[in-house]
C-alpha positions in Angstrom: 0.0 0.0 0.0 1.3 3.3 -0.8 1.3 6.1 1.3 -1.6 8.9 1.7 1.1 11.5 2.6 4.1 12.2 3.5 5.0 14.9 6.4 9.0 15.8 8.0 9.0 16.5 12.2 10.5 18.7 13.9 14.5 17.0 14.0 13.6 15.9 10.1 12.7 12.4 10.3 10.0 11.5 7.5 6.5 10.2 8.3 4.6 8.0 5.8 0.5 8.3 6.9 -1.2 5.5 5.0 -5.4 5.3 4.8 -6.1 2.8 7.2 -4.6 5.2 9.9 -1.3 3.6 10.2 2.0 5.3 10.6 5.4 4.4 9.5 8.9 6.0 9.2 10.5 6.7 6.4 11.9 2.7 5.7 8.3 1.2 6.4 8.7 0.2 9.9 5.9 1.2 12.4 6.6 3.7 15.3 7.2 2.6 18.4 3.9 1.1 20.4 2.0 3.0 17.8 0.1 0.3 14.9 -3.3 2.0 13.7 -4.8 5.1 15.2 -8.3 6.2 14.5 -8.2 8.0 11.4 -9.1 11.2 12.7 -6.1 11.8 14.7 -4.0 10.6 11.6 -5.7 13.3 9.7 -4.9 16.0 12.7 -0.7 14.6 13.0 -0.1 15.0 9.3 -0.8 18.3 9.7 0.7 19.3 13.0 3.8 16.8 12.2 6.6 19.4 12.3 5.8 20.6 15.8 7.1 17.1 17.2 10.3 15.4 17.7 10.7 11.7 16.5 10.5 10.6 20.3 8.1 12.7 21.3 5.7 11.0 18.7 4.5 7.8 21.3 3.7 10.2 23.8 1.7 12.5 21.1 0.0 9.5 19.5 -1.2 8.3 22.9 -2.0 11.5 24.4 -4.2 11.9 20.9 -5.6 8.6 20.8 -7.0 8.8 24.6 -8.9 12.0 23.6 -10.4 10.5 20.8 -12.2 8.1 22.9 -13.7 10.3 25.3 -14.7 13.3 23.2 -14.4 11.5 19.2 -15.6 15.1 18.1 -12.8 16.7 19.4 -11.3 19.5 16.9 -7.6 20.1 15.8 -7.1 22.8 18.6 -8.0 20.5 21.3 -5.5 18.0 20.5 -3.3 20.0 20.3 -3.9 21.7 23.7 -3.8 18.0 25.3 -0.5 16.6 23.8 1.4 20.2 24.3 0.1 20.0 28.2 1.0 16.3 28.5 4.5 17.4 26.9 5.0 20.0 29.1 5.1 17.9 32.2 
């Protein structure tokens, strides 16, 4: 499968976002603890890509993913809000 699109973070490291709402580096492996996400989140990370490090992705994704299940609704802004204050700690 080839992928949807491509995006760079923040120290340069390529992200391949694929339709089924998996996410991969740039050599097809699949981040770390991170398989499929819901597709909604994968639409909000391929946009806000550059504002994370590669190992600050796991923590994003997750972060992400747990907002998603309690508010699926939740807009660009609000992810955003959680993973920066989850980062911050």
């Amino acid at each position: 499968m080839l992928p949807w699109i491509r995006r760079t973070t923040a120290d340069g490291r390529d992200l391949h976002f694929y339709p089924d709402g998996s996410i991969t580096g740039a050599m097809g492996y699949y981040l770390r603890g991170v398989r499929k996400i819901p597709i909604s989140v994968s639409r909000w990370l391929s946009g806000d890509a550059c504002l994370f490090d590669w190992d600050e992705l796991p923590t994003v994704l997750k972060t992400a993913r747990d907002l998603h299940k309690r508010n699926p609704d939740a807009l660009p802004g609000d992810y955003r809000a959680a993973v920066c204050k989850k980062l911050r700690k």
